[in-house]
C-alpha positions, 0 to 999 in steps of 0.5 A: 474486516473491523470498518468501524475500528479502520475508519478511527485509525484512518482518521487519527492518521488523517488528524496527524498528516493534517498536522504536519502539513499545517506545519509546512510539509506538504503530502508530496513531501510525506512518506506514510508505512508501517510493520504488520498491523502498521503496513496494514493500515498504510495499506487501509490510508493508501486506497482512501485518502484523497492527498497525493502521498509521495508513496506508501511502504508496507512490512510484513503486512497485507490487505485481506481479500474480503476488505471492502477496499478491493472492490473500491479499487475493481479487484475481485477476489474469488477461492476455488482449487484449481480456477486459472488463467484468465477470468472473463471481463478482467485479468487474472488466474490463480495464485495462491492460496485457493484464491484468484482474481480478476480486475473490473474497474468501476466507470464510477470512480474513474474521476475519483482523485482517492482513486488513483494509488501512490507508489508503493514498497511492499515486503515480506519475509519468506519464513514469516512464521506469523503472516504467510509470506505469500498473503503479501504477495498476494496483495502486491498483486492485487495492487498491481492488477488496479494499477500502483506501480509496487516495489516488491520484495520477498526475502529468504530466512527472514521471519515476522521482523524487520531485516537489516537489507529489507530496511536498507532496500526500504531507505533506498526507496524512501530516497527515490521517492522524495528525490522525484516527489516535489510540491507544487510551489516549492518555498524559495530559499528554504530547505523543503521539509519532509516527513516519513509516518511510520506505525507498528 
């Protein structure tokens, strides 16, 4: 995992979101995802930023089990053919791949507020010919087993590309999350601004 290269994208992301909040949108008025290369870096964004997003979306994509990130969020991956059910200190069981998890939250970051994760879309087409639909299955998992709450969604005969239903499901879910993600102070008289960030 390429830290030094993840912490430059994140900063320039960062730089970005700090601009539309100076503009008026408030991070619970943001929407942050991408395709591939963009969903994995939203994935990077959703495990460090502090700013309580409306949601993360993330196409196509997935967090290696080596990314420094799952240990942030008390998942520990492990590969060994034929480990399963659960592991002792935490849940998990294997899954695929050779791998297996378990989840042993840090006491330390119980207070930390970049620890808690915003709700997630996370997709895949299952004869993605690129990025093995099950990597991102296997990341929908490990998000679930430190506690975000993730829309999945795997999709038959879809490849590495982007499917009229998968975008139609992923608008659905944009809606849902505006619709219930208020600011603190919302402005009277105005309409609320809103931004859906988006990379591929």
């Amino acid at each position: 995992e390429d830290v030094d290269g993840i912490m430059k994208s994140y900063e320039m992301i960062d730089d970005v979101v700090s601009g539309l909040v100076d503009e008026g949108i408030p991070p619970e008025r943001i929407v942050l995802g991408g395709f591939s290369m963009g969903g994995a870096m939203a994935l990077q964004v959703a495990c460090r930023s502090p700013r309580p997003f409306a949601g993360y979306f993330a196409m196509s994509s997935f967090m290696g089990p080596a990314s420094v990130q799952w240990r942030k969020l008390g998942v520990d991956w492990s590969q060994e053919t034929g480990a399963a059910g659960a592991s002792e200190g935490g849940e998990g069981g294997e899954w695929h791949l050779g791998w297996s998890a378990r989840h042993t939250p840090d006491p330390s970051l119980a207070q930390d507020p970049g620890s808690k994760l915003a709700p997630m879309m996370v997709c895949h087409g299952k004869d993605d010919g690129l990025i093995d639909w099950r990597w991102g299955d296997m990341t929908r998992r490990g998000l679930e087993m430190a506690g975000a709450d993730v829309a999945w969604r795997a999709y038959d005969g879809l490849d590495h590309e982007l499917g009229e239903r998968e975008i139609g499901e992923l608008a659905e879910w944009i809606e849902g999350r505006l619709a219930t993600k208020q600011p603190a102070e919302p402005k009277k008289g105005k309409d609320e601004p809103m931004a859906i960030a988006a990379a591929d």
